[in-house]
Structure formats: C-alpha cells, structure tokens
N, C-alpha and C positions, 0 to 999 in steps of 0.2 A: 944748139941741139936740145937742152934744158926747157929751152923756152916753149920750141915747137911740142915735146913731149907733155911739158905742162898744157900747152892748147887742149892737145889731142883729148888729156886728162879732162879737164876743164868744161867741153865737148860733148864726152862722154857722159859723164853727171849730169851736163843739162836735158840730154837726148833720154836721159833715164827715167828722168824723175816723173814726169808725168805719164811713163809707160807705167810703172811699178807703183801701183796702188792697191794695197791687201782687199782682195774681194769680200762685201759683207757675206757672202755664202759660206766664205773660209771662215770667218770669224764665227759664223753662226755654228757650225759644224764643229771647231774647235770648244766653243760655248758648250755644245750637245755633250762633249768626250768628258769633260770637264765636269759638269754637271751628273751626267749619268757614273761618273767613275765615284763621287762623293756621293751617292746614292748606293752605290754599289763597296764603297766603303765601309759604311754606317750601317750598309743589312737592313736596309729598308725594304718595305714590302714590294714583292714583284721584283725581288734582286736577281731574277736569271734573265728579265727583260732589261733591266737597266747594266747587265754584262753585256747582252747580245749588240744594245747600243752605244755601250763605248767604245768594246771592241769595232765593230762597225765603222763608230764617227772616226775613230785612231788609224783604223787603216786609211779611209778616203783623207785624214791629215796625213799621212805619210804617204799615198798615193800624189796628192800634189802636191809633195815638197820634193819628190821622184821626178814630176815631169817639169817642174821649174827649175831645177837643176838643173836638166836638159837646158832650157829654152835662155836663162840667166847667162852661160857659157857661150852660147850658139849668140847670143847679143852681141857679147863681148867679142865674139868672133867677126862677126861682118852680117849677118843676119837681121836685119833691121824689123822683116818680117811679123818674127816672134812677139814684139812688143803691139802689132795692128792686130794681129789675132789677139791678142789678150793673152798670151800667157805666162806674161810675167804679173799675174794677179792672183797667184794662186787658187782660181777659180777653178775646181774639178768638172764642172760643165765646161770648160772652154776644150779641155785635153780632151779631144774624139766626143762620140756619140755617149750620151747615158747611158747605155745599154754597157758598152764596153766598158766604159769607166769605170761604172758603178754596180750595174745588176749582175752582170756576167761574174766579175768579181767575189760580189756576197753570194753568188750561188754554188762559187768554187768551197766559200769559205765553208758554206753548209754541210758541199757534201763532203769534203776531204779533210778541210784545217789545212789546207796551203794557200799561201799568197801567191797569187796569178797577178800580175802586173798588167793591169787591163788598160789603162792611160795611156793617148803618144799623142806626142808634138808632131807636128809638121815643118822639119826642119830645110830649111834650103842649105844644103852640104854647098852647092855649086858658089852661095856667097861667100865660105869658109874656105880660103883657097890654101890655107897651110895645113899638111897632114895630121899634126900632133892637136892641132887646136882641131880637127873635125873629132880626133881621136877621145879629146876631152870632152868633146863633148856626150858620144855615148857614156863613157863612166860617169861622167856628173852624177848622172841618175843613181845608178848604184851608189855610189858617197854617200847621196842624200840621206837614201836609205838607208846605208849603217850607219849615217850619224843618229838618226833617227828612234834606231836600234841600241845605240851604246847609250842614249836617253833614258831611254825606256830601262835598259840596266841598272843605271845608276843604283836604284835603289835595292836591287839583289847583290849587287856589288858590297854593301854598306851592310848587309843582312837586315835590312829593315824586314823584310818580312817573316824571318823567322824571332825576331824580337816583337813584332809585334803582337797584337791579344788576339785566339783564334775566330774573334767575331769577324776580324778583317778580310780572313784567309779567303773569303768571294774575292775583296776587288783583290787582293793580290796575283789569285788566280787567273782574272779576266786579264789583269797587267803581262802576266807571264805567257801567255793565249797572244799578244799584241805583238810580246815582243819575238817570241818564234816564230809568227808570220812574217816577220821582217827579214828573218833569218832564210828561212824559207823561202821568199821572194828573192833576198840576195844571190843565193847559189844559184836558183833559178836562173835567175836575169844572166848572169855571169856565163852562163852555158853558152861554147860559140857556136853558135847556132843564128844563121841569117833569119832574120825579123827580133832576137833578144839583142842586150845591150852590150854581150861578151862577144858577139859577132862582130859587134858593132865598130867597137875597139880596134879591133885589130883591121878593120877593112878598109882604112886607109893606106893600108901598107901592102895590100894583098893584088897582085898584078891583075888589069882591067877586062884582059878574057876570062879570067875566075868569077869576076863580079857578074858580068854576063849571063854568064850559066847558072851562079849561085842565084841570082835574082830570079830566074824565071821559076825555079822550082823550091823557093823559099818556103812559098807555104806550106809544104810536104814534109818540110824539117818540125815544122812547129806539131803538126798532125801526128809524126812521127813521135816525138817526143811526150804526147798526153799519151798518147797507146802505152808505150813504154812505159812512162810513167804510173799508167793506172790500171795495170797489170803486173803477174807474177815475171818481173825480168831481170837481168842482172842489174841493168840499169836503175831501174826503181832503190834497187838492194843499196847500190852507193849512194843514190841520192840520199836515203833515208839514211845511211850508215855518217854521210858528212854532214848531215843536221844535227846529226846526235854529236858527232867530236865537236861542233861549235858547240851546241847546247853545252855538254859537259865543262868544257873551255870557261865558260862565261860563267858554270854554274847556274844555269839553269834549272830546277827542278823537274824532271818531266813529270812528278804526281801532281803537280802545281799546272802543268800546261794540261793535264789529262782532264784536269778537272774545271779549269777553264771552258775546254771543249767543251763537257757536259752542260757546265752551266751556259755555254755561248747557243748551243741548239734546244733554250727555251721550251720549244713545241712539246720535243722528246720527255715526258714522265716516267 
C-alpha cells in the first residue's frame, strides 16, 4: 500500500514539474509592485503615479495567485486540463480574456476601491469526481486571497507604519489601499451566489435539480448583486458595515486606506 501511494506521489511531481513554470509576465509585474512600491516609499517624484502602479501590479499579483489556487487544487484533483491551459504559471493573461482579468477590474478599482475578482479558470469539475475535493477547490481561491492579504498585514500588525517617518506615510497608504482590496474581494467572493466562489463551495452538496435552475439564471444573481451593491440598499449597508469589522479586527486604519484612494486616483487633483 506504501509503495503504490509513493508511486502515485512520485507520479504526481513528475506530471508537475514541467506544468508549473512561474510565468516571465508574473515576475515582471511582481518586478513592477516591487519597484513602484520603493518609489512610492522614498516620496519620489510622481508618487501618486508610482501608488496607482503598485496598487495595480499588487492586485493582478493577488489576482493570480487567486486563480492558481483554483487550478493548483483542481490538478491535484484529477484535472489534468489546467496544467495544457497554462494555469499553473501564474500568468494573469492565461486566466479568461484581458479585458476581464485585468481592465474590468482596474476600472472597478477607479470608480469604487473594491476588488472585483475579474480572473477564472476553466475548470473540468466532471474530472474531480469527489465532492470535497471539487469543494476545495472553489475555496482555494479565496485562501489565496487571504493569505495574500494577512501578507500584506504583516507589517500593520508590527506597527511599522506608525513607527515609521511621515515621509513614508504615501507607500504606507498605497499598502493599506492593497490590502482592503483584498479584503473586499474576500467577502465578495465568499457571497453564495452561483458564478462567485462561495456558491461554489457549497455546490457540490447541493441536489442536481437546484443546480439546473441555479445555472440557467446565474447571471442575474451577479447583475443583481452590483445593483445592490452600488446603490442605497440594506445590502450595500452590510457589505460595507463587514469590511469595516475586518478592517477594525486587523487594525487597519481607514485614514490610511482613505488616503490611499486619493493618492491611488492620480488623475483627480
């Protein structure tokens, strides 16, 4: 039994290794986050441009470490699929069209400061034939995302930024800007709601005439939810009332994210 489990192991690692190769795109765009955030440190000139592009490169870096989590799971699953698409390359072109991925995204970031989870995998559920493992693999994503997120804390955890000298207080702000879009995407995603990741969760467990119907009229849930969402509605009111208990939770500053915003929308003088 040892022996076969170690094949399987064995197996597994050879069938990987040549999938999972870090795309130069990801490295470049983490380069970008990286780059524009020590800019954005230091108070160099053009500091509300070099926020707009951290913040930016940081999310499309947590946007594909969101849908490789997906696809990483869905491997492990029986999905072989994932690895021909490329999406175990952390390549945010490979997850859907540009548009979704990426522009739709930054234009949400523009007008509101929420993170829209614009990335998806193309997963074959039907090769995952165990319900907990198709289960895992909607959450993957979210995980990603808060780890990604409890990253990004670290250093308000440590109070780095209020020990630090208020020349900083730019990149602190674009930091703090980064990490409440993450936050913001989490709850988001978590909503169960057929096409998010909290729906997702649970819908292997959910008997197959439900799915039926839920699927035909899915995209009415999503439609449904930006109305709600970007108007005066009760719903709006809790959404925004559970960002703030995390924020608070985590210690977040919200004059720190407010001013993020500012400096994140550049254009605005």
């Amino acid at each position: 039994m040892n022996d076969d489990h170690n094949q399987i192991n064995a197996n597994y690692i050879y069938d990987i290794k040549p999938a999972f190769r870090i795309s130069p795109i990801f490295l470049l765009i983490v380069f970008i986050m990286i780059v524009t955030g020590l800019l954005a440190y230091f108070n160099q000139t053009g500091v509300r441009f070099w926020v707009f592009l951290f913040v930016t490169s940081g999310w499309i870096v947590s946007l594909s470490l969101h849908e490789f989590g997906h696809a990483i799971i869905a491997f492990r699953g029986g999905d072989t699929s994932v690895a021909e698409k490329g999406y175990l390359n952390l390549n945010p072109l490979k997850y859907t069209n540009l548009f979704m991925s990426i522009v739709l995204p930054v234009v949400f970031l523009m007008m509101g400061g929420i993170g829209f989870p614009g990335g998806a995998v193309y997963i074959n559920m039907g090769a995952i034939k165990d319900k907990t493992q198709r289960s895992l693999v909607s959450a993957a994503g979210p995980i990603a995302t808060a780890g990604f997120a409890l990253i990004l804390l670290i250093p308000f955890f440590l109070g780095m930024d209020k020990s630090s000298d208020v020349v900083h207080n730019v990149f602190w702000s674009g930091l703090a800007l980064l990490a409440f879009l993450q936050i913001t995407a989490l709850i988001f995603n978590l909503l169960p709601v057929p096409g998010l990741d909290g729906f997702g969760i649970i819908e292997p467990f959910l008997p197959d005439e439900w799915m039926i119907k839920l699927r035909k009229i899915g995209g009415l849930f999503i439609l449904a939810i930006f109305f709600l969402l970007f108007n005066d509605t009760p719903f709006r009111d809790v959404f925004w009332y559970s960002v703030k208990r995390i924020t608070d939770f985590v210690e977040l500053d919200i004059q720190l994210i407010s001013n993020g915003f500012k400096l994140f929308q550049f254009w605005n003088f």
